[in-house]
C-alpha positions in Angstrom: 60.7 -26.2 -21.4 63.3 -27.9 -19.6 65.3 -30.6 -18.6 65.4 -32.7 -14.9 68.8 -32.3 -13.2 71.1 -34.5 -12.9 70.2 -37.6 -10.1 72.5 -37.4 -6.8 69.9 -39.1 -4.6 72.4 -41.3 -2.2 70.5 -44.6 -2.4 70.2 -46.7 0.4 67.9 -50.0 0.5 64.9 -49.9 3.1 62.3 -53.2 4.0 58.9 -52.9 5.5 58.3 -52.9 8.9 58.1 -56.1 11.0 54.4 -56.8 11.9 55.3 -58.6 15.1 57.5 -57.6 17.8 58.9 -60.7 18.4 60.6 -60.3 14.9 61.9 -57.7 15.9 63.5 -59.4 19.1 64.5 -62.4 16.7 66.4 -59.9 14.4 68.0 -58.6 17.6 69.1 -61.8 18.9 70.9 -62.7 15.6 72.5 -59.4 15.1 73.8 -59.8 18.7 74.9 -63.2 18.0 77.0 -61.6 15.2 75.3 -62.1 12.4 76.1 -59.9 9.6 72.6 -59.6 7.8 70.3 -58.7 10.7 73.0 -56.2 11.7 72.9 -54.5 8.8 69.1 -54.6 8.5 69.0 -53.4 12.4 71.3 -50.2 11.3 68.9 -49.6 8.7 65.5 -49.6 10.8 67.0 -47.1 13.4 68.3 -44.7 10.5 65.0 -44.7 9.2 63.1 -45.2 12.2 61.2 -47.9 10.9 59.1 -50.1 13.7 61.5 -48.2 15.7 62.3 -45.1 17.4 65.1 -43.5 14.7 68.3 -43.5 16.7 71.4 -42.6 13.9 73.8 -43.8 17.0 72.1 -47.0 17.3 72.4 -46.8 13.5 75.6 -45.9 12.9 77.0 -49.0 15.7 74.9 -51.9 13.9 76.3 -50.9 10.7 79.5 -50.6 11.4 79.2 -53.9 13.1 78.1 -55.5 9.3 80.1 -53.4 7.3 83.2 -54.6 9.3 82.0 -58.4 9.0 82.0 -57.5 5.2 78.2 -57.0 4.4 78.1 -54.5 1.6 74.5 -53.3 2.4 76.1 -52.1 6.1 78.7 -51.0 4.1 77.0 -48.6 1.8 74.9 -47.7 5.0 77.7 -46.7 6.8 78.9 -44.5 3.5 75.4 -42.9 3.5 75.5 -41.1 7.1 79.3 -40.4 6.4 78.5 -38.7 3.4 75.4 -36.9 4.3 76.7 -36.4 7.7 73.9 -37.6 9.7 74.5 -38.6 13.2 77.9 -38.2 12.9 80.4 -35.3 11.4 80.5 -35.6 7.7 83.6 -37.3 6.0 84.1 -37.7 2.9 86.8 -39.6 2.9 85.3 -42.0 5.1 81.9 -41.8 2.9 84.1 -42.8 -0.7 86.0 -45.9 1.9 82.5 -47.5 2.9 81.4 -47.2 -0.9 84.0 -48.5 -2.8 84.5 -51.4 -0.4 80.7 -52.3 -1.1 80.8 -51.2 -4.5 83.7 -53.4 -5.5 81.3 -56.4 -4.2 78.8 -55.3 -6.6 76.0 -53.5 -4.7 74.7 -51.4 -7.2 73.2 -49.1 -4.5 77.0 -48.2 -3.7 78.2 -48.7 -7.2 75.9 -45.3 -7.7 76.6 -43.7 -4.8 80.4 -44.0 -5.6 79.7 -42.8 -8.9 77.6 -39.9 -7.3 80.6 -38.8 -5.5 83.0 -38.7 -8.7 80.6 -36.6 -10.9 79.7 -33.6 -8.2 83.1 -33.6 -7.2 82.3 -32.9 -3.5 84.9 -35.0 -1.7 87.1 -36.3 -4.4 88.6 -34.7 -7.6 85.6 -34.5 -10.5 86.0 -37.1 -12.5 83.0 -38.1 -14.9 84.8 -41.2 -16.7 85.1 -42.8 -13.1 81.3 -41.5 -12.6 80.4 -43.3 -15.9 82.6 -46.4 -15.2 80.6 -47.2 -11.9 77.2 -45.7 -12.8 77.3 -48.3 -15.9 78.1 -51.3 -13.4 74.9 -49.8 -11.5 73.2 -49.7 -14.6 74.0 -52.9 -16.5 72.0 -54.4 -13.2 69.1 -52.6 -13.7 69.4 -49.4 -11.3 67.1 -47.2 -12.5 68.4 -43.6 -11.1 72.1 -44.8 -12.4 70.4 -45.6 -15.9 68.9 -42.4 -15.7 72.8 -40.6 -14.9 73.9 -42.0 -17.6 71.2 -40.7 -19.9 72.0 -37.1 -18.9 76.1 -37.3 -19.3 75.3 -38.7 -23.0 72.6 -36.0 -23.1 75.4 -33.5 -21.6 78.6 -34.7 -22.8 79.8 -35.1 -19.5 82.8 -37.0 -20.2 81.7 -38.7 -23.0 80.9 -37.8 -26.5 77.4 -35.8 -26.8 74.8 -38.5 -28.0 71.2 -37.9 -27.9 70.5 -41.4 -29.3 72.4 -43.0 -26.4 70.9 -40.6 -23.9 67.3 -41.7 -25.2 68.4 -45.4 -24.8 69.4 -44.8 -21.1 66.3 -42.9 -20.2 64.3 -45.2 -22.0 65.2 -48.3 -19.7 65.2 -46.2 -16.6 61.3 -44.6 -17.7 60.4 -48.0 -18.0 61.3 -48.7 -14.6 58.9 -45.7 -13.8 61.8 -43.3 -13.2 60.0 -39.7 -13.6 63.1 -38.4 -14.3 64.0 -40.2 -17.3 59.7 -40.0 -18.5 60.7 -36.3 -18.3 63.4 -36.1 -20.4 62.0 -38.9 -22.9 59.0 -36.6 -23.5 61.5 -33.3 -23.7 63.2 -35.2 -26.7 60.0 -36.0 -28.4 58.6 -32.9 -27.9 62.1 -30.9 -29.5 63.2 -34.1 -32.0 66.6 -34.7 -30.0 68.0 -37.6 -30.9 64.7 -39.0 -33.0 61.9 -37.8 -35.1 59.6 -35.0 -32.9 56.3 -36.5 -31.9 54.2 -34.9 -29.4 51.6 -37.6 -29.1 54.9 -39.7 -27.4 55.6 -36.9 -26.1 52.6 -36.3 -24.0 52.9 -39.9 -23.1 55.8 -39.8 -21.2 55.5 -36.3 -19.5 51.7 -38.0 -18.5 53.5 -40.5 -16.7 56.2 -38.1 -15.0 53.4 -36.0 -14.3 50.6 -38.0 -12.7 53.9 -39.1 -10.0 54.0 -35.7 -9.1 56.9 -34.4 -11.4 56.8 -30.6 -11.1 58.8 -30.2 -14.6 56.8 -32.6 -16.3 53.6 -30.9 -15.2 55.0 -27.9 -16.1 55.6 -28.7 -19.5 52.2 -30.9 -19.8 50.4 -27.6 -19.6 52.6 -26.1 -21.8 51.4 -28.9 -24.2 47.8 -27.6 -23.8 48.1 -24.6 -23.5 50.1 -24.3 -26.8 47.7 -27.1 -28.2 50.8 -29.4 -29.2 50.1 -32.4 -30.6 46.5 -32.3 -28.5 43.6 -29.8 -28.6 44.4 -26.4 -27.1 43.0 -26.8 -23.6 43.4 -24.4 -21.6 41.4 -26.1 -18.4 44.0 -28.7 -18.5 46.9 -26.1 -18.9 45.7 -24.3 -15.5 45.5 -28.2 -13.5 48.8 -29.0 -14.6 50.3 -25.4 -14.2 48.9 -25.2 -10.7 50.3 -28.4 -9.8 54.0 -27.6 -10.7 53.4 -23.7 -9.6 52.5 -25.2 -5.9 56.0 -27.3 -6.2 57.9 -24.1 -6.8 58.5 -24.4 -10.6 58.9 -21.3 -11.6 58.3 -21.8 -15.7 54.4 -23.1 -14.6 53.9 -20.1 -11.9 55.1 -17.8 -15.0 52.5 -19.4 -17.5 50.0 -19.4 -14.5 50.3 -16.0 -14.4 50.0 -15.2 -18.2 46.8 -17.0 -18.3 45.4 -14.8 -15.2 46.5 -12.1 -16.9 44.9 -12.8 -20.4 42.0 -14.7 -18.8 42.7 -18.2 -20.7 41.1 -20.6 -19.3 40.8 -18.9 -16.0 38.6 -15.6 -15.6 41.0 -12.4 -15.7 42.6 -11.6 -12.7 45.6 -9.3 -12.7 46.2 -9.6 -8.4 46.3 -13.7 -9.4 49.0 -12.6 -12.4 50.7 -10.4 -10.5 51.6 -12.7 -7.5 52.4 -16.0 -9.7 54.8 -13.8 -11.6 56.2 -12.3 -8.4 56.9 -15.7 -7.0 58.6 -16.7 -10.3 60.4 -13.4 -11.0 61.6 -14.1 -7.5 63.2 -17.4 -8.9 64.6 -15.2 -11.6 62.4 -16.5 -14.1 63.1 -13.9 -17.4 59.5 -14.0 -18.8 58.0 -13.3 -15.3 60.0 -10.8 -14.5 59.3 -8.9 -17.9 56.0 -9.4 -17.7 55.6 -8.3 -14.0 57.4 -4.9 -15.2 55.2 -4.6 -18.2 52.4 -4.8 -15.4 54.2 -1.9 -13.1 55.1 0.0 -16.6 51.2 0.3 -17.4 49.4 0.0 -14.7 47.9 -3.2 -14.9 46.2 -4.8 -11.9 49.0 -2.8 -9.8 49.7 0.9 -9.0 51.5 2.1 -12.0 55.9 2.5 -10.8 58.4 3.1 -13.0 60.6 2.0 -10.4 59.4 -1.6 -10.2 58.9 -1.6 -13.8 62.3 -0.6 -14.5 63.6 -3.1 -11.9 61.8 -6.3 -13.1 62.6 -5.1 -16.8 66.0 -4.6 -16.8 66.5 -8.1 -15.0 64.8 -9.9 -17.7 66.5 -7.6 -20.0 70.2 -8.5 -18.8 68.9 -12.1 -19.3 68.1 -11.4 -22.7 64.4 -11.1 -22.8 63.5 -9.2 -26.3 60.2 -7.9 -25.0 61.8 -6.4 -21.9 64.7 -4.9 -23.5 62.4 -2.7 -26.0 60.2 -1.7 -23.1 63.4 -0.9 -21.5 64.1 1.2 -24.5 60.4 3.2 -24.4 60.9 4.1 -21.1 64.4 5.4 -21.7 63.0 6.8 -24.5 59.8 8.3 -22.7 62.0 9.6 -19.8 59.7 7.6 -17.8 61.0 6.7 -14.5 64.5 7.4 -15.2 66.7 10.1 -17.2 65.2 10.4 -20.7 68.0 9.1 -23.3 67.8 8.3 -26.7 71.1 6.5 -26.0 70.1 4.4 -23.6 67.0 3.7 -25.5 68.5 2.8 -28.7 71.3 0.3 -27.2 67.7 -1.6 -25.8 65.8 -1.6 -28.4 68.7 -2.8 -30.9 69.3 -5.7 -28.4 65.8 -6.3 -29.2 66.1 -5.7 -32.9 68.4 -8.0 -32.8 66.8 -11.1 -32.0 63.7 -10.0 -34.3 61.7 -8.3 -32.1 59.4 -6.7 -34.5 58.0 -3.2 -32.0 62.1 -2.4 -31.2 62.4 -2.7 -35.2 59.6 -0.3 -35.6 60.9 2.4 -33.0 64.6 2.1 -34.2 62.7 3.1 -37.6 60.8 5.8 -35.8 64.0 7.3 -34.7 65.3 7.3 -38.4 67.6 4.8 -37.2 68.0 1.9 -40.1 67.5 -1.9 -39.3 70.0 -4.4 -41.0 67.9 -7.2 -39.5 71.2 -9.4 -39.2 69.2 -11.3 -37.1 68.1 -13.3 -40.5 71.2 -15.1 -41.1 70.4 -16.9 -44.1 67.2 -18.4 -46.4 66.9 -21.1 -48.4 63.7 -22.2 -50.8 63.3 -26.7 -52.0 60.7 -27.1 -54.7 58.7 -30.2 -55.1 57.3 -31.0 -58.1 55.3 -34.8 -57.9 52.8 -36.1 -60.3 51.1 -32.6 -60.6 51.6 -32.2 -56.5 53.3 -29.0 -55.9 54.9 -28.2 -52.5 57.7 -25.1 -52.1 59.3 -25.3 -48.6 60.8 -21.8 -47.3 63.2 -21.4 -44.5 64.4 -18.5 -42.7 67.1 -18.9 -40.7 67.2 -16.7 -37.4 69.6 -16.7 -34.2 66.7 -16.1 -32.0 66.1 -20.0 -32.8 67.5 -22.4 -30.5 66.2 -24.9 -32.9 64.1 -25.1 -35.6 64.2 -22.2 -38.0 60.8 -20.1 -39.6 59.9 -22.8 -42.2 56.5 -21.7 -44.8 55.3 -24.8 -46.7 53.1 -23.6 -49.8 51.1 -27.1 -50.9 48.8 -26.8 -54.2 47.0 -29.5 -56.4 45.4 -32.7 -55.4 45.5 -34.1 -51.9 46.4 -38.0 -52.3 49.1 -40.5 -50.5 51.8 -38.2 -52.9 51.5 -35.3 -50.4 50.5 -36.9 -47.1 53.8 -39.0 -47.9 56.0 -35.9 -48.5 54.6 -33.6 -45.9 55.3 -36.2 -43.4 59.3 -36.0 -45.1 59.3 -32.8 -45.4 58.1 -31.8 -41.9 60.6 -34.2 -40.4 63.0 -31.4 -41.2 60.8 -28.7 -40.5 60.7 -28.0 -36.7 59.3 -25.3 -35.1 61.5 -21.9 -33.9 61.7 -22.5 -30.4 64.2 -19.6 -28.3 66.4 -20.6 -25.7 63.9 -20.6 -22.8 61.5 -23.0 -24.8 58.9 -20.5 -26.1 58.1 -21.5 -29.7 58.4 -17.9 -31.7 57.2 -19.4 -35.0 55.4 -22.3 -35.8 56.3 -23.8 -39.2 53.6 -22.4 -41.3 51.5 -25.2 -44.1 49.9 -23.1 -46.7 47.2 -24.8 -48.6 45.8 -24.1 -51.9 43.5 -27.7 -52.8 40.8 -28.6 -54.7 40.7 -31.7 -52.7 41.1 -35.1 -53.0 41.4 -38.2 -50.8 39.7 -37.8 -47.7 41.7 -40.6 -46.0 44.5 -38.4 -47.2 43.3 -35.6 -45.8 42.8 -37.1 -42.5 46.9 -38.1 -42.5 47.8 -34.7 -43.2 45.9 -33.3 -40.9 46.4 -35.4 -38.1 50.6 -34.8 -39.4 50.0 -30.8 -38.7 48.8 -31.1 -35.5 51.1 -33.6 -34.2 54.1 -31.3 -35.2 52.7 -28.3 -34.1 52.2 -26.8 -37.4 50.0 -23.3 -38.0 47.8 -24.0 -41.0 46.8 -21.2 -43.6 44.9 -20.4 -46.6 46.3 -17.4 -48.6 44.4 -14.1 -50.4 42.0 -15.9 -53.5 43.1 -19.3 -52.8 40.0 -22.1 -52.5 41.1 -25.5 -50.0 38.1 -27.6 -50.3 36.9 -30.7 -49.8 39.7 -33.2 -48.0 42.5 -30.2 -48.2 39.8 -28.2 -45.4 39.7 -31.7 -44.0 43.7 -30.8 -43.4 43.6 -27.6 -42.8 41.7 -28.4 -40.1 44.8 -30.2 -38.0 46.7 -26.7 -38.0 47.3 -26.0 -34.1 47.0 -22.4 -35.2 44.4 -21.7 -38.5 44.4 -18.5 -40.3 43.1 -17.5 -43.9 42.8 -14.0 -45.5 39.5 -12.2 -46.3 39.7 -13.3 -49.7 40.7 -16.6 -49.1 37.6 -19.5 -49.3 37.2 -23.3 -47.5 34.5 -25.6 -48.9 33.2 -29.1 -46.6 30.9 -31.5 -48.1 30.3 -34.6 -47.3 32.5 -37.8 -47.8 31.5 -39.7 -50.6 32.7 -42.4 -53.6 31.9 -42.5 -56.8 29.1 -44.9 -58.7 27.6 -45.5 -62.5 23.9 -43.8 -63.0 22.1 -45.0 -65.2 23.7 -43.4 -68.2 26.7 -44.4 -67.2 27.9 -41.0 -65.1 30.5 -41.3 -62.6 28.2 -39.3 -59.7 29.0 -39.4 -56.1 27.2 -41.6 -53.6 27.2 -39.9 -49.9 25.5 -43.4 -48.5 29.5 -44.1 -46.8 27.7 -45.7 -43.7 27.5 -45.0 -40.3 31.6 -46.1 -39.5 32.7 -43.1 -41.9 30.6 -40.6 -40.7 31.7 -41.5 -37.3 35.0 -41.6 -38.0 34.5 -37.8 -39.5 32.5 -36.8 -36.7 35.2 -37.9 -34.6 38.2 -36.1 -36.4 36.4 -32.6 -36.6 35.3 -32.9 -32.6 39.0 -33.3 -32.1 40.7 -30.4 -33.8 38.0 -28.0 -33.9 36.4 -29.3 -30.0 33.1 -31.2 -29.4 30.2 -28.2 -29.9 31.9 -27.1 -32.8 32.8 -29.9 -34.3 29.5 -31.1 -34.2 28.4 -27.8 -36.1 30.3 -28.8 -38.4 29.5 -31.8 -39.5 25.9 -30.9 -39.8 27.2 -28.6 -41.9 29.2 -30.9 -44.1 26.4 -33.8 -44.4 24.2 -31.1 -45.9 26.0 -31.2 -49.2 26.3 -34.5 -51.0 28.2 -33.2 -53.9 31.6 -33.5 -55.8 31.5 -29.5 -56.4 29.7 -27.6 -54.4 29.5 -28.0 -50.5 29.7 -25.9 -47.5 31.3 -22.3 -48.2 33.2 -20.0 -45.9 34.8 -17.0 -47.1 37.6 -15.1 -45.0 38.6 -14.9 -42.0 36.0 -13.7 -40.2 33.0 -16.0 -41.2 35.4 -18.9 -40.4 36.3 -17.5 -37.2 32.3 -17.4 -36.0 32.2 -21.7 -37.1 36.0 -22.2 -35.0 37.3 -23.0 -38.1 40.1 -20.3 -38.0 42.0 -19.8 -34.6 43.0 -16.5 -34.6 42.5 -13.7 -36.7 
């Protein structure tokens, strides 16, 4: 994931065409006759050949013309072509005199543009308090792009304190002005909790925007979205669209993901000469995760002539970039002789690079080598225990430096599922992101381990619909039962596992009624809205075929102890119930 650059568009105004010619010939006469207005909107049609043939000496006379007369838009013109050095020699000094004239008469076009010129620096000392003093004037009017600048130097602390609240503020305005940009960066905070609480349903809202204007970053990390299934079913049809989109811009993060689901065949059928060339083209771009997996590809053989010598090249760049997985292959081949000089050296500097940012298979062949592991890569753990109305919930945390935020968070969960643990779950995972490394790439999700009789099912619905808006990886542990509304939860996990021993029960919803001899019994008659609304949840999480499975499944059993049972991994995996094994 990533963040949109800072904004350095020079902004100059532009009008539609004239339908007639004679309004053209009108405009003409008045500019002629010295007025200020039509000059400036005369400059403006030759620079951007609109209704006219584009003539940047034609241009750059009218303006001069208006700007001389006073007229800020000819100014700011004028400031334009100076600065980007179009049909004339590029000043600078010219460019910053054309803008502060018009900028000081409040044009916020030139208000930005003057700004523009104080944060990059380019003709005038760097200066981002003068950048901020005339990007807020710009602002406080409206202007969208200087909204958005001001939304990445509080995001930055670019001469001003770092404030993600302030930043979201800025961007916020500027989104709602349809600034792709600032959509961008709004669903970048969601998505990583910066500067408010993580949500990736507002999240995908605003990257949808960015997206569907053609941002190549926001499309980017949209398919990241479904492809890592955050916050939204895992789709990986929708991950290749967006991914294509951004890959076909150049972005080199989508052409990198393209590739890993050519090579993996998600969503796409296998194809290593596919893989190979969208990690080529991001590798290029010095992508780290392209590059090692383009030398994993040359290291084994995959889809490509097997060579050492490519291998070894792509590795080591990702490696000096810090890529784990590349650095331990780095340290086989040095430790194979593959390629290059065998050295256990050489291999063992590698693989504890690796080691140290918990790379578990340079662990294993430092271990091999006899070679022991301090793991200081776990800086510290910490263990909160909840105990609530016989509601138990432990939260673990791991602390790693591997984690750019988030840390590797277990949440254990055991006795009845009611609005006292959908409440605290929603708390608790407020502080509980996921691990996510420098580059983005989430290395641990927070992990919800469940261990429930049941309970509420409305309950159940919250917390589920809780995991998978935060990303979470749901799990059921060796002899542990979740039935009833708890599998309801389970069920929101973006990743679901269980062990062999483990068991998940579904019946159907129901409430409770007097028989005849006065026995609470339970009543499965919930009507049509309830079932639909169950129908709906399980199609959701688990996807339409196998949702539907399952809720033929679950209406079988009208019962408040016996229902629907799944034991271990591998039966659950055969119903989609369980992700991964």
């Amino acid at each position: 994931m990533k963040y949109i650059l800072f904004v350095l568009v020079m902004a100059f105004g532009s009008f539609s065409a004239l339908a007639q010619d004679a309004g053209f010939q009108e405009m003409l006469r008045r500019a002629e006759s010295g007025d200020a207005e039509a000059q400036s909107n005369l400059g403006r049609k030759y620079l951007n050949g609109d209704g006219v043939a584009q003539n940047y000496q034609e241009a750059m006379q009218w303006l001069r013309l208006a700007a001389e007369q006073g007229d800020a838009t000819g100014q700011n013109g004028l400031g334009v072509m100076y600065s980007n050095g179009t049909g004339v020699a590029k000043n600078g000094q010219e460019a910053l005199k054309w803008y502060r004239l018009a900028a000081e008469q409040g044009l916020d076009k030139a208000q930005f543009n003057f700004g523009a010129e104080h944060y990059k620096g380019e003709f005038v000392a760097k200066n981002y308090q003068e950048a901020m003093q005339w990007f807020r004037l710009a602002a406080e009017q409206g202007f969208a792009a200087a909204q958005y600048n001001i939304g990445y130097m509080y995001l930055r602390g670019d001469g001003v304190a770092q404030n993600y609240q302030e930043a979201m503020q800025w961007f916020r305005l500027a989104a709602e002005q349809g600034d792709a940009s600032a959509q961008s960066n709004l669903g970048f905070m969601y998505l990583n909790g910066e500067g408010v609480a993580q949500n990736y349903q507002e999240a995908m809202q605003w990257y949808r925007l960015a997206a569907e204007q053609g941002d190549a970053i926001a499309q980017s990390n949209l398919g990241l979205m479904y492809l890592r299934g955050d916050g939204v079913a895992q789709n990986y049809q929708e991950a290749r669209q967006w991914f294509r989109l951004a890959a076909e811009q150049g972005d080199a993060i989508a052409q990198s993901n393209l590739g890993f689901m050519y090579l993996n065949g998600e969503g796409v059928a296998q194809n290593y000469q596919e893989a190979r060339q969208w990690f080529r083209l991001a590798a290029e771009q010095g992508d780290a995760i392209a590059q090692s997996n383009l030398g994993f590809m040359y290291l084994n053989g995959e889809g490509v002539a097997q060579n050492y010598q490519e291998a070894m090249q792509w590795l080591r760049l990702a490696a000096e970039q810090g890529d784990a997985s590349a650095q331990s292959n780095l340290g086989v081949m040095y430790q194979r002789g593959e390629g290059v000089a065998q050295s256990d050296q050489e291999a063992v500097k590698w693989y504890r690079l690796a080691a140290e940012q918990g790379y578990a298979d340079a662990i294993v062949n430092l271990e091999n080598l006899g070679i022991a592991v301090s793991h200081n890569s776990q800086e510290s753990s910490t263990s909160l225990n909840y105990f609530i109305d016989g509601l138990v919930i432990v939260r673990n945390e791991e602390k790693f430096s591997a984690c750019s935020q988030g840390s590797y968070y277990s949440i254990h969960i055991s006795g009845d599922i009611g609005p006292d643990s959908s409440f605290a779950i929603e708390e608790i995972l407020k502080t509980s992101p996921n691990c996510i490394n420098k580059n983005g790439v989430v290395l641990r999700r927070t992990t919800v381990i469940l261990s429930s009789a049941g309970g509420l099912i409305e309950d159940g619905y919250k917390m589920g619909q809780l995991f998978r808006a935060n990303g979470v990886q749901t799990q059921i542990d060796e002899d542990a039962l979740c039935a009833s509304s708890c599998a309801i939860a389970y069920l929101g996990g973006v990743e679901r596992t269980m062990s062999e021993d483990a068991v998940i029960m579904f019946h159907s919803p129901y409430f409770l009624e007097l028989n005849a001899r006065g026995e609470r019994v339970p009543n499965c008659d919930v009507g049509s809205e309830s079932s639909a609304k169950l129908l709906s949840y399980y199609q959701e999480m688990t996807g339409d075929e196998e949702g539907q499975r399952l809720m033929d499944r679950t209406l079988s059993y009208c019962s408040a102890d016996d229902g629907w049972v799944l034991k271990g991994a591998n039966s659950a995996e055969l119903f989609g119930v369980v992700t991964k094994l």
